[in-house]
Structure formats: C-alpha cells, structure tokens
FIVO-758254 format. One line per field, with one value per atom (N, C-alpha, C): residue in one letter; chain; atom name; y, z, x. Coordinates in steps of 0.2 Angstrom, whole numbers. Each point is the difference from the previous one (the first is absolute). Layout:
BEGIN
residu: A,...
chaine: A,...
atome: CA,...
north: Y,...
up: Z,...
east: X,...
END
This chain:
BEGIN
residu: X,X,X,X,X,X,X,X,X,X,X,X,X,X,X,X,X,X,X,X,X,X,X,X,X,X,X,X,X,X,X,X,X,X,X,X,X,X,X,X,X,X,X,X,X,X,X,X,X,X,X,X,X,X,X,X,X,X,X,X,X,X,X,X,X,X,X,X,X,X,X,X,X,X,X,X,X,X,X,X,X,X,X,X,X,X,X,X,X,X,X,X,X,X,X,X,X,X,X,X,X,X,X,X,X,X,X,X,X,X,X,X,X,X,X,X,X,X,X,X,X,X,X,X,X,X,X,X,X,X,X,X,X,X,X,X,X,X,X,X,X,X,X,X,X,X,X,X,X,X,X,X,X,X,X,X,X,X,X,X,X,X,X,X,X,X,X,X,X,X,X,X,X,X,X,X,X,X,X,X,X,X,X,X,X,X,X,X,X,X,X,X,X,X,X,X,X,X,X,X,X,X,X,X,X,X,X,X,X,X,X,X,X,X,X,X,X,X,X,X,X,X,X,X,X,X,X,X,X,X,X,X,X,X,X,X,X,X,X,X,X,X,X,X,X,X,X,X,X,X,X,X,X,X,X,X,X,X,X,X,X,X,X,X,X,X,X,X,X,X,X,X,X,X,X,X,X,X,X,X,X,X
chaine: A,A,A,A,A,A,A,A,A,A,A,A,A,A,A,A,A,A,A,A,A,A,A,A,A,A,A,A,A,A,A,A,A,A,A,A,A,A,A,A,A,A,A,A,A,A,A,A,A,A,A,A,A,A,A,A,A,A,A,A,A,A,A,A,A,A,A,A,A,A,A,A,A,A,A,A,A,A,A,A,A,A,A,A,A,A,A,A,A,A,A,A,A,A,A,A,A,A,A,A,A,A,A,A,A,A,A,A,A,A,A,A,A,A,A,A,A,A,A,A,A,A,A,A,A,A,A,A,A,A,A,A,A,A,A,A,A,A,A,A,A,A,A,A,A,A,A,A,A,A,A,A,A,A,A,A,A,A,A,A,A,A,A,A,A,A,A,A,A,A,A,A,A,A,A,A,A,A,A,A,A,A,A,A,A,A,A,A,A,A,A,A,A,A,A,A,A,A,A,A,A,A,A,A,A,A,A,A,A,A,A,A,A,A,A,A,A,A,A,A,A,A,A,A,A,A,A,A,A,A,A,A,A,A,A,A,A,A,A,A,A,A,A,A,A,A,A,A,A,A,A,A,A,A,A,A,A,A,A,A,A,A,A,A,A,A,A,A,A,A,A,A,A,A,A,A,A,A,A,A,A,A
atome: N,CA,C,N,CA,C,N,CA,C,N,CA,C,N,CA,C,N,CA,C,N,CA,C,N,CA,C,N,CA,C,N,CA,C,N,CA,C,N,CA,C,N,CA,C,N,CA,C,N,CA,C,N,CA,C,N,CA,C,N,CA,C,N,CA,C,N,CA,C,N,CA,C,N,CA,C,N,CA,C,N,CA,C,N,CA,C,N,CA,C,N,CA,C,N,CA,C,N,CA,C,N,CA,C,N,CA,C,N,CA,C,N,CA,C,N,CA,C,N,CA,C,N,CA,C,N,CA,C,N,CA,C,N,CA,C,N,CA,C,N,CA,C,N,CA,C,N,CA,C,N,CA,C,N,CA,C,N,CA,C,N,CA,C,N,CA,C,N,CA,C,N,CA,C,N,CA,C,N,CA,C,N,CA,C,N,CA,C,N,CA,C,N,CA,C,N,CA,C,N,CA,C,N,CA,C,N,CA,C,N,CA,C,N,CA,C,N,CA,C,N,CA,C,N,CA,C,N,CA,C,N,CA,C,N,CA,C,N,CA,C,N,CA,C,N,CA,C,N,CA,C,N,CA,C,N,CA,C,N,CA,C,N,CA,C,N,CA,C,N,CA,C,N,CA,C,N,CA,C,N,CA,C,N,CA,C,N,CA,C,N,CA,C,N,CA,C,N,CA,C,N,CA,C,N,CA,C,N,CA,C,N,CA,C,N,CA,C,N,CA,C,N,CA,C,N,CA,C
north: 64,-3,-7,-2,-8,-3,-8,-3,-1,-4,-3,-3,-5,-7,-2,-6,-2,-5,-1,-7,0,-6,0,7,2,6,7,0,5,1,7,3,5,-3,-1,6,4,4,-4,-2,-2,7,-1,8,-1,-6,-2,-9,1,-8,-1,-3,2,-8,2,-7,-2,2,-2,-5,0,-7,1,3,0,-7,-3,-6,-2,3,-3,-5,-5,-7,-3,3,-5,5,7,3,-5,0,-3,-7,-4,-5,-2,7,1,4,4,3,-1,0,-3,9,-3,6,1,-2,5,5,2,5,7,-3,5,7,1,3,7,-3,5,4,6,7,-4,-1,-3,-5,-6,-5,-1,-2,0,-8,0,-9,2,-6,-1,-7,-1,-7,-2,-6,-4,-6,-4,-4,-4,5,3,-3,3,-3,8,3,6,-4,7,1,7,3,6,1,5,5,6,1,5,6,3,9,3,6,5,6,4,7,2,3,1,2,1,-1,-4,-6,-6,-5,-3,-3,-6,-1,-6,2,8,3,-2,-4,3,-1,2,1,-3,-9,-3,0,3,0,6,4,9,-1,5,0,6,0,5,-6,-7,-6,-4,5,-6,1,6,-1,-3,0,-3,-8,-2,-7,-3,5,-3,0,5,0,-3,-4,-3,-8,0,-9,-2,2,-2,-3,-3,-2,5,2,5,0,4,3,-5,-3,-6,8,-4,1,2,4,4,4,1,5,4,3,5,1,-4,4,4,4,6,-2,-2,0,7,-1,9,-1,4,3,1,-4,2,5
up: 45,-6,-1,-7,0,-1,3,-4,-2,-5,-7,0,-4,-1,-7,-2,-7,-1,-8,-2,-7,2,-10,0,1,-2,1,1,0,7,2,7,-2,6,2,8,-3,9,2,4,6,0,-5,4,2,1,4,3,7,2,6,-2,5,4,6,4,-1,-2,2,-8,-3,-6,-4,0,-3,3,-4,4,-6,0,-6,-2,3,0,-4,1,-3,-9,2,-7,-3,2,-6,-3,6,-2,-7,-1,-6,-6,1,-4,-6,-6,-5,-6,-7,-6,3,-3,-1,2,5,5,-2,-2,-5,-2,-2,-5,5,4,5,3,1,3,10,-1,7,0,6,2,7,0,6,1,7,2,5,0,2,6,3,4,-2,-3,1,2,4,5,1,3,1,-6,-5,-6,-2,-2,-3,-8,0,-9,-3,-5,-2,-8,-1,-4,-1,-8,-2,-1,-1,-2,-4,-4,-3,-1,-1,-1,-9,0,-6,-6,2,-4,-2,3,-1,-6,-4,-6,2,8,0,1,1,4,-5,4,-2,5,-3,5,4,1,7,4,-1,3,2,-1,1,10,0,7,5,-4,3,2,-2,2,7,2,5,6,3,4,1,-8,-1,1,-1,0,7,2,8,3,-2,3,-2,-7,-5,0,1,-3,4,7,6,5,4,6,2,6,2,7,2,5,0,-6,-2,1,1,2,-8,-2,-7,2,-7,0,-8,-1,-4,-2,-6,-2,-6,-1,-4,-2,-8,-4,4,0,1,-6,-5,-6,-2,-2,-1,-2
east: -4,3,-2,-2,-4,7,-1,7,1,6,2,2,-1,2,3,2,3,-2,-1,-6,7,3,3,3,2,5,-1,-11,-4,1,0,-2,-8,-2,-8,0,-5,-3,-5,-3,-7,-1,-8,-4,-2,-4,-3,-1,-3,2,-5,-5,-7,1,-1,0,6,6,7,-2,-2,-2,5,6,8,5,0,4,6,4,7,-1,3,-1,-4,-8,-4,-2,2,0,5,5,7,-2,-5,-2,-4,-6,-2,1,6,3,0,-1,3,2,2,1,-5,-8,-4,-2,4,-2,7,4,3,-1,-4,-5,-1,-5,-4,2,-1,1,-1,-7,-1,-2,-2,0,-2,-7,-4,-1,2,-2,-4,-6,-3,-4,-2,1,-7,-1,-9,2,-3,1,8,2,10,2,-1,3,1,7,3,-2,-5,-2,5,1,5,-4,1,-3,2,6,2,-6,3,-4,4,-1,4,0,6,-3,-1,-4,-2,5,5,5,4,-1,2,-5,10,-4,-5,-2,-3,-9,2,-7,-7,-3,-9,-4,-7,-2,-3,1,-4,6,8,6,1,-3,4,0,3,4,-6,-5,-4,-7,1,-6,3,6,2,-5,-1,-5,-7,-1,-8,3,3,4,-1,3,-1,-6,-2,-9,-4,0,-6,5,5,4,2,2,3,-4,1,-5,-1,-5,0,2,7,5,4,3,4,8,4,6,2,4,4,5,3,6,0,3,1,7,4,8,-1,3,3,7,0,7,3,6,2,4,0,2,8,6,4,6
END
C-alpha cells in the first residue's frame, strides 16, 4: 500500500518515489493553487532544486495533450536529469 498524504485539504497517494526523492517539507515549500487542478504531480530534483509538474486524466477540464497523465514517464526520461531523484502523487478522488 502506497502512502498518503494532505496538501490544502487534498489527499494524495506516492505511487511512486524513486531515490526516496519524496520530502514534505520541501514539496510544501513549493506548493502553490496552481497545482490544484492536477490529477498528478511529479517532482523532480535538478541541481537539488524540487521542480513539480501537474498531469491529467483525460477527463479532466484542464486535460491536453502536452499534460495527459500518460506523458509522465516520457517526462522523466526526456526532461529530468538523468537518475535524478523523483516522486509521483495521485489526487485520490473524493
């Protein structure tokens, strides 16, 4: 079972969390609305600096296509450093 955490009133799974690169703290630090929206929210480390980056399910009014939730892996293969530390949350659906 992944864990779950709270952002703003939203509860969030970790599907994933490569190199431990999950750190509350510094997620809350960059939090803002804009991240509202998103289905999911991938951070990332470039020179230890947490970057974040929504994604969506396609049934979501914010879905298109450089966002769909099906680009996240290419995201971290093509945009990330490479074997840079990341995470994976999942809105869980009310």
């Amino acid at each position: 079972m992944n864990k779950k955490i709270t952002l703003e009133n939203e509860e969030y799974e970790i599907v994933q969390n490569y190199k431990d690169g999950f750190q509350y703290k510094e997620l809350l630090e960059k939090w803002t609305d804009y991240f509202y929206d998103y289905d999911y929210i991938v951070g990332d480390y470039a020179y230890d600096k947490l970057r974040l980056k929504g994604f969506c399910e396609k049934q979501n009014q914010k879905f298109n296509s450089i966002n769909s939730k099906e680009l996240i892996k290419d995201y971290i293969q093509n945009d990330c450093a490479y074997e840079c530390k990341y995470f994976v949350l999942k809105k869980i659906s009310k």
